[in-house]
N, C-alpha and C positions, 0 to 999 in steps of 0.2 A: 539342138533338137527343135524341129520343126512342126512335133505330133502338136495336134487340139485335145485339151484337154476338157472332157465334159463337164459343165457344172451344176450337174442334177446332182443332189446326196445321194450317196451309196449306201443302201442296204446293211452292207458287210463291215464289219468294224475293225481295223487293223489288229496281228495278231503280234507282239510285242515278243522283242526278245526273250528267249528261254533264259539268259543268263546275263549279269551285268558286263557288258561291253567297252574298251577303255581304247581310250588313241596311243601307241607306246613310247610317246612322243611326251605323253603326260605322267610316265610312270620313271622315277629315279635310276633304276639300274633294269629297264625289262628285259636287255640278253641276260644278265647274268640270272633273273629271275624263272625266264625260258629255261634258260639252261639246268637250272636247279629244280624243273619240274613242276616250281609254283606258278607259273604262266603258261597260256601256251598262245601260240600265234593262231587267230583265226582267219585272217589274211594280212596280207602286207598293210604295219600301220595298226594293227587294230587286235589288241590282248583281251584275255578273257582267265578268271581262274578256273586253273587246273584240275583242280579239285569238283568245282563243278562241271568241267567240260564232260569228264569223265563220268558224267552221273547220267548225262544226256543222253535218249533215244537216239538213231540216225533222223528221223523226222526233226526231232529238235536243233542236233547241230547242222544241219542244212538249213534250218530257219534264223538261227545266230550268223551262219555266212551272209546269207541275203541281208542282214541289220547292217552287217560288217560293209559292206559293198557299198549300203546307202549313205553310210558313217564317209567312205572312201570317195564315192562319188554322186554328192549332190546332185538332184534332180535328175536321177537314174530311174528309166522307164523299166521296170520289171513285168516279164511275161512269161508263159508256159510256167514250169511248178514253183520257180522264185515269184510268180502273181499269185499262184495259189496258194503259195506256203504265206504270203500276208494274209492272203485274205482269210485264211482259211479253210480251204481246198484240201481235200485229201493228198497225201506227201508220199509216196512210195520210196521207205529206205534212204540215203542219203544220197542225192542227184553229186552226180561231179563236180557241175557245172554252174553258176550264176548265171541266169537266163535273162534280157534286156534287151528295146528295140533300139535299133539304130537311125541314125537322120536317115529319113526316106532316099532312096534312091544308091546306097550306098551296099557293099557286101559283107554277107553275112560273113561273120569272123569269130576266132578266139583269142582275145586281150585282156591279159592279167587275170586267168580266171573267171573271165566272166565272155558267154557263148553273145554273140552281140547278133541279134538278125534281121535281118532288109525288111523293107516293110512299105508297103504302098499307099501307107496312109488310110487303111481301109477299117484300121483298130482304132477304137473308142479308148481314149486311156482317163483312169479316176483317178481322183485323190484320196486315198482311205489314211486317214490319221497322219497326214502331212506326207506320207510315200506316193509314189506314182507308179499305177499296174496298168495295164490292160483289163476290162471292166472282166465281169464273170464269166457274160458271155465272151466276147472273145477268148479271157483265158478257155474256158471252157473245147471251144473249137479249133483253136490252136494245139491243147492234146490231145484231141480228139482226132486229128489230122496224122499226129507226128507219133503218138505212143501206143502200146498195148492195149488193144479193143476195153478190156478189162479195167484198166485203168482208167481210159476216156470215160468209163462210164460211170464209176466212181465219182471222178469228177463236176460230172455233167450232173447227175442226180442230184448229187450237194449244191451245187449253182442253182439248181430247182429248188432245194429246198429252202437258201440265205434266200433268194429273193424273190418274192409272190408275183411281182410284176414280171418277170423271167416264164416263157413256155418254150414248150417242145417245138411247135410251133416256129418259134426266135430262133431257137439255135438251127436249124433244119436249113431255114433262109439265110440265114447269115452268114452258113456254109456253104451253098451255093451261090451268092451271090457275091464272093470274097474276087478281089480279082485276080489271085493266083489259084490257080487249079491244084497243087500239088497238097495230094493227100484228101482232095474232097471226096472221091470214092472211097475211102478207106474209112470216113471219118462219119458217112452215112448210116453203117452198119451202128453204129454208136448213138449217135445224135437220136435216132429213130423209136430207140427202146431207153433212151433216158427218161425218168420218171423219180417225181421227189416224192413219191411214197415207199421210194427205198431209202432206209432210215440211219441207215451205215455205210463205210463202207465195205463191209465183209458183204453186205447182203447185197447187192450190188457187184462185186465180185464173184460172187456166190451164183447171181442169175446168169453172166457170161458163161462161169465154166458149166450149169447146167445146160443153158443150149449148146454148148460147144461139146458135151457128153450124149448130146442127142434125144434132152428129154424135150415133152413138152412148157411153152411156156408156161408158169403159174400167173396166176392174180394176189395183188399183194396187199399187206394188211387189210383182212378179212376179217369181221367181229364173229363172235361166237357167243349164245347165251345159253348159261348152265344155269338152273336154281337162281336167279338173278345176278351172277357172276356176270361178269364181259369180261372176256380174252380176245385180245387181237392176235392173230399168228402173222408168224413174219409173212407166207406162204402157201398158196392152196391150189392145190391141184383138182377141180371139183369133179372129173369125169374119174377119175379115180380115188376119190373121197381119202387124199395124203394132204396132209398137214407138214412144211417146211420150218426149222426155225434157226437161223442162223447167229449162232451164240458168241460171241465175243469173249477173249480171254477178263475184260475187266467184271464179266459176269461173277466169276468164280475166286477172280484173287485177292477178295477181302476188300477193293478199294470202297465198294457200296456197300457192303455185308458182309456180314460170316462167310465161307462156303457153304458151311451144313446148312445154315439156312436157306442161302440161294438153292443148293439141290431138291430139299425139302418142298420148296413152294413150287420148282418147275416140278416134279413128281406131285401135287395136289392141282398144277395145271393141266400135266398130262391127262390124268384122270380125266376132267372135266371135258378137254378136248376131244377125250376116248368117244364121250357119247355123237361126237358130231362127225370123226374119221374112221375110216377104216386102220389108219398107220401113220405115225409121226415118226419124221426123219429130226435128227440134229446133228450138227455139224459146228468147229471152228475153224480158223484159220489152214491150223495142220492139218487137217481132212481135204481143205480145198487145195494146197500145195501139194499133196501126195494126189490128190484126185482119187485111188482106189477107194479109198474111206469116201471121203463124199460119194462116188458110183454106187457102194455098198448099202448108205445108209438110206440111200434112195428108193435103193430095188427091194430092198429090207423091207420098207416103210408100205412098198408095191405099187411103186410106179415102174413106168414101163419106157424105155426110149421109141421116139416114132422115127428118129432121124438119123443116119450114121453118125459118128462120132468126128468132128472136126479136128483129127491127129496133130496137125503142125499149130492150130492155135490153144489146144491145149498143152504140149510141148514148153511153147512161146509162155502162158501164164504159169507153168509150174515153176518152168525157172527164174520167170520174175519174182516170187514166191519162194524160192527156196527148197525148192520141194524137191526137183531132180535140175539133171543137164548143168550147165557154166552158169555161176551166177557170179554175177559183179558186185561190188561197192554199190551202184545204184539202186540197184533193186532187193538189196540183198531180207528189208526188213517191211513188211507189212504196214499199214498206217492203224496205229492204236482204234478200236473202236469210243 
């Protein structure tokens, strides 16, 4: 491998395996332990208990493959979501693939599980916690190129927000001045409306399939003063005085709070918000995979579409989503908020 590798510190701090990771080379009997369901292979060479694999998110065991890979092959360049899943980076569902660039000049391949791609030397690659990725921006612009609009921007927002030095600005040029053209038009629609004051990524996915529903854009994290209260809302529509908030399942399932309580306090926000909208919409994940719920909660709320509705790319994100149409193993699961 012939990449430079930048030696400015990085921002982002490697994201360590979900589970403990073993060579099977160091384990007494690991087929027979395979075989008996206490192991499992996470790739060639490299076991992990069972027990916990099983307990894993698809975002998690995609991030244990990428450990597994590094484990397999020393100073392995990781790029596209094996760079995001180090660093970080929002994960959609469990990727196939192990993503890694290859000595420049060379063709893109599939070896041993892991997607290997050409590269003209134009990628900045970091050191985060002794791995080697492609820095943000690049990952950034690399899925912004190659994946669902929705996802790049996911992405993209999050690299806004790990790194202050990082702007829209950056990514926008770095896009165009890549020296392969493949997927720069595609990747502009993305780059353009990335913004790290979207704070997840449901809200961020959330803002695609709204312009792709044909509303207007909002403005995001908007303060509000009630009686000396401050509410930030995810979302503000100000010509039609609607309030967005795009809620996340860990809102609700106990992991911060009760529920009662979580509904409790967002019903004494509503409130409060009442005096400054005319209609609050809310919305999770399931609403934006089905899209009718999100449309509904929208028009509810009294906004209004100015734009036809973009049919084939909300299609494209439902079934990344889960929501309708073929879905794969890749996309099959959301990235946790």
């Amino acid at each position: 491998m012939t990449l430079s590798i930048d030696p400015s510190p990085s921002s982002f701090v490697a994201v360590s395996s979900p589970i403990p990771l073993t060579r099977s080379s160091q384990v007494a009997h690991a087929d027979r332990d395979i075989a008996g369901g206490r192991l499992v292979r996470v790739r060639r060479g490299i076991v992990a208990p069972a027990s916990l694999w099983a307990a894993l998110a698809p975002w998690q065991r995609y991030a244990a493959r990428v450990h597994a890979a590094a484990m397999t092959h020393p100073g392995i360049v990781f790029s596209h979501e094996s760079a995001a899943a180090i660093l970080g980076l929002p994960t959609f569902g469990e990727p196939l693939e192990v993503h890694a660039l290859d000595t420049p000049g060379t063709t893109s391949r599939l070896s041993g599980g892991i997607r290997l791609h050409t590269t003209r030397g134009d990628r900045a690659v970091v050191d985060v916690g002794g791995l080697l990725v492609t820095s943000p921006l690049d990952t950034a612009v690399d899925i912004a190129r190659s994946r669902n609009g929705a996802v790049g921007l996911a992405v993209s927002d999050a690299a806004l927000r790990g790194d202050p030095l990082l702007s829209v600005e950056a990514l926008v040029a770095h896009n165009e001045y890549r020296i392969s053209s493949r997927g720069r038009r595609v990747a502009r629609w993305v780059l353009h409306r990335a913004s790290a004051l979207a704070e997840t990524p449901l809200e961020s996915v959330s803002r695609a399939a709204i312009e792709w529903l044909g509303f207007e854009e909002p403005r995001l994290q908007v303060e509000f003063v009630t009686a000396g209260m401050v509410d930030r809302c995810d979302m503000w529509w100000e010509t039609a005085r609607v309030i967005g908030e795009a809620d996340g399942d860990v809102k609700y399932d106990g992991t911060l709070q009760a529920p009662v309580t979580a509904i409790r306090k967002e019903k004494d926000r509503d409130r409060r918000l009442g005096h400054h909208s005319s209609g609050i919409a809310h919305w999770g994940w399931a609403d934006v995979a089905r899209l009718t719920p999100l449309r509904g909660a929208l028009r509810h709320a009294g906004l209004r579409p100015v734009n036809p509705e973009a049919s084939r790319d909300l299609f494209a994100l439902s079934a990344l989503l889960g929501g309708r149409g073929r879905q794969g193993r890749e996309t099959a699961t959301p990235p946790r908020d």
